[in-house]
C-alpha positions as semicolon CSV with decimal commas, in nm:
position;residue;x (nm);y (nm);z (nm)
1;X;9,728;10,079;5,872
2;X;9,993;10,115;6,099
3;X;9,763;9,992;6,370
4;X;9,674;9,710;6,193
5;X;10,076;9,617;6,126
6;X;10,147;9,599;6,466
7;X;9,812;9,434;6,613
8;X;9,909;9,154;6,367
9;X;10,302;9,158;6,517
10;X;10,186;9,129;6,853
11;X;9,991;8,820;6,737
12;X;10,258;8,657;6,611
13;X;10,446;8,713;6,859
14;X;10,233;8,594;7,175
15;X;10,128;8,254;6,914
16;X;10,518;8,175;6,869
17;X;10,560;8,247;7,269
18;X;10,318;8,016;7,344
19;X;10,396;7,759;7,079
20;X;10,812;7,762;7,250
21;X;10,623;7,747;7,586
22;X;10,487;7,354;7,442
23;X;10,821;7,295;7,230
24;X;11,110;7,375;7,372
25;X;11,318;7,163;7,670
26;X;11,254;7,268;8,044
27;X;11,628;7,441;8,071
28;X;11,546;7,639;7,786
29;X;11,239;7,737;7,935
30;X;11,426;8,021;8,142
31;X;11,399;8,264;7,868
32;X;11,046;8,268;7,908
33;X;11,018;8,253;8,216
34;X;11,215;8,604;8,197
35;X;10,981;8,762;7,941
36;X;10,685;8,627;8,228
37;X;10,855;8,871;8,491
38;X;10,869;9,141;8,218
39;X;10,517;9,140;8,129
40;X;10,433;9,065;8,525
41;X;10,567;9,377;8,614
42;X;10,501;9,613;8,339
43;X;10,106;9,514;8,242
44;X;10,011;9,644;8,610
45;X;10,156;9,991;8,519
46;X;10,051;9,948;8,178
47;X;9,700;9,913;8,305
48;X;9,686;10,192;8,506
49;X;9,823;10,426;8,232
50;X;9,521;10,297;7,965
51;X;9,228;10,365;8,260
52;X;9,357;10,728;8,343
53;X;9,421;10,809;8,012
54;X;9,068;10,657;7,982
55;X;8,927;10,877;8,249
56;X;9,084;11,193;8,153
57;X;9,019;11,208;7,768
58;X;8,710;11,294;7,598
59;X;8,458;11,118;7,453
60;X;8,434;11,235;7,046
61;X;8,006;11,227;7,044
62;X;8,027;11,416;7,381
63;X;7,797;11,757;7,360
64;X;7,884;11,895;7,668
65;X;8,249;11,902;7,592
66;X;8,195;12,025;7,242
67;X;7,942;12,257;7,350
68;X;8,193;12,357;7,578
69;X;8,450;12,422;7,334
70;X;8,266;12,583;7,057
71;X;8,175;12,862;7,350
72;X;8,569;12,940;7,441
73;X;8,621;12,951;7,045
74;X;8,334;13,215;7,017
């Protein structure tokens, strides 16, 4: 649920970004342009977090890791 609540934030929020992008005046456009740099920097990093957290975790339906793991319980 939690999940969801968030999901739905982010939404909202990247919609009302891009709707301000269209609206608003070109000087006032530098407050965007700010959150751009933000996300410019961080998403790489971000990125690379997700994929070795990806490669490093395991799989729920994997057998040989929970074949592996019943054996060190018994």
């Amino acid at each position: 649920m939690l999940m969801r609540i968030f999901v739905t934030l982010i939404i909202i929020i990247a919609i009302a970004v891009g709707i301000f992008a269209l609206v608003l005046p070109r000087d006032q456009l530098v407050r965007l342009i700010i959150f751009r740099d933000f996300f410019d920097v961080t998403l790489p990093i971000l990125a690379f977090g997700a994929l070795v957290k990806y490669l490093c975790t395991c799989c729920f339906r994997c057998k040989s890791c929970h074949d592996s793991k019943s054996e060190k319980l018994h």
